[in-house]
N, C-alpha and C positions, 0 to 999 in steps of 0.2 A: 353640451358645449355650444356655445353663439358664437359663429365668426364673421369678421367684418369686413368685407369684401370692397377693397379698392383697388381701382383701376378705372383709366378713361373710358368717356360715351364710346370712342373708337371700339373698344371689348365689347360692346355692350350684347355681342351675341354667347360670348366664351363666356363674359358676366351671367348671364341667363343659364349657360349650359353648367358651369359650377354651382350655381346655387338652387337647379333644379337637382343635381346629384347630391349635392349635401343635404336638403333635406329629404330624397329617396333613403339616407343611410341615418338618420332619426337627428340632425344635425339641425341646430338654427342658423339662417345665415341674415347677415342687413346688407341691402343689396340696394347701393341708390337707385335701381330702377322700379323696386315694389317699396322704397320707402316714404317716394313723395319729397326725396329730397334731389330732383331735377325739378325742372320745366314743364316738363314735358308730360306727365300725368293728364291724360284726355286728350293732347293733341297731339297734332302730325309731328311728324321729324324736321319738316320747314317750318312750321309754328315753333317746335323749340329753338329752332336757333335763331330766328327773329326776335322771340322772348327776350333769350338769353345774351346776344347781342345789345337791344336795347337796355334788358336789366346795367349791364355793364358799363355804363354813361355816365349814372350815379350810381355805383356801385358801395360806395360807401353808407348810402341813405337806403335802397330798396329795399323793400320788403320782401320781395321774390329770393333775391343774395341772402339774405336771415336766415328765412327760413329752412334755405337751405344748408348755412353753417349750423344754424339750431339742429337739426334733422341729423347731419352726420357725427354733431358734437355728441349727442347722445347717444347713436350708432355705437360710438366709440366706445362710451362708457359703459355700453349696456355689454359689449362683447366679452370675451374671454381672448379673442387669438385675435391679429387683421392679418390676413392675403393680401399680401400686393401681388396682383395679378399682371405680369408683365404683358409687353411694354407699360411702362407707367408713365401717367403724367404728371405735373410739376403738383397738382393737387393730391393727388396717391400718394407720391412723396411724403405730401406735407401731411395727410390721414396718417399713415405710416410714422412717422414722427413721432406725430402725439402721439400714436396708441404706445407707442418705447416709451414717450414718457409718462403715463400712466400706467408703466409697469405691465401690458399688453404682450404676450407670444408674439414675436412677427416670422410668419412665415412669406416666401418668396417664390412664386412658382413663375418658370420661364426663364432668360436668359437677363441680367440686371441690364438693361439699356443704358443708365445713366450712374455707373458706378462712380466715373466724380462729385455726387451730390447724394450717395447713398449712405456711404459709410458704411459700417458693421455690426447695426443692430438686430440682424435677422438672427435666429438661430434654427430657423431648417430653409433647407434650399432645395427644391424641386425642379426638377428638369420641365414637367408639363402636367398639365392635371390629372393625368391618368395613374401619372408618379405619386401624387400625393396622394389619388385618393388610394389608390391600392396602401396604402404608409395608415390610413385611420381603422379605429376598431369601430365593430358597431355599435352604436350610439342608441342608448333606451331613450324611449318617448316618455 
């Protein structure tokens, strides 16, 4: 099973710590920060957010913004489940979305921060990751 792990740069340590545990338990996971669909791949954490600041001027035209939605669009399609890993942000949301409308599992782990703009398309809900992962079987390679 491929799960597709969304949640903001802000996670981006609990991001790390979930998808080093899912693939200890023989899971694939797409993880914007090993998929090259940030910024930030080779540089600092100040260099991304000047990147990605400036990407955001013309954000309709960059190439940087593409290949970023190219990067997660496929994420999506290739998965099986998405995590929204709470808190979420407005882009989680919108990952989350599309994976319900491609027919995608959505699980939800953490407390929904933004339950006006969530809706009800989760169908499992997790208190915190150690919930969920103790809730999976093991996974053959």
């Amino acid at each position: 099973m491929r799960f597709f792990i969304a949640s903001p740069w802000r996670n981006r340590t609990a991001v790390e710590q979930l998808t080093e545990e899912l693939t200890k338990r023989g899971y694939d996971a797409y993880s914007y920060l090993q998929s090259g669909a940030n910024l930030s791949t080779g540089i600092s954490i100040e260099e991304e957010l000047k990147t990605f600041s400036s990407a955001m001027v013309n954000w309709e035209n960059d190439q940087n913004i593409k290949k970023i939605f190219d990067s997660e669009l496929d994420g999506l399609k290739q998965s099986d489940a998405v995590i929204l890993l709470e808190p979420a942000g407005r882009s989680s949301l919108l990952e989350a979305g599309i994976g319900y409308g491609m027919g995608k599992e959505i699980i939800v782990i953490g407390v929904v921060e933004r339950p006006e703009v969530f809706y009800l398309i989760a169908q499992h809900f997790y208190r915190d990751t150690d919930e969920f992962l103790g809730s999976l079987p093991s996974a053959a390679k």
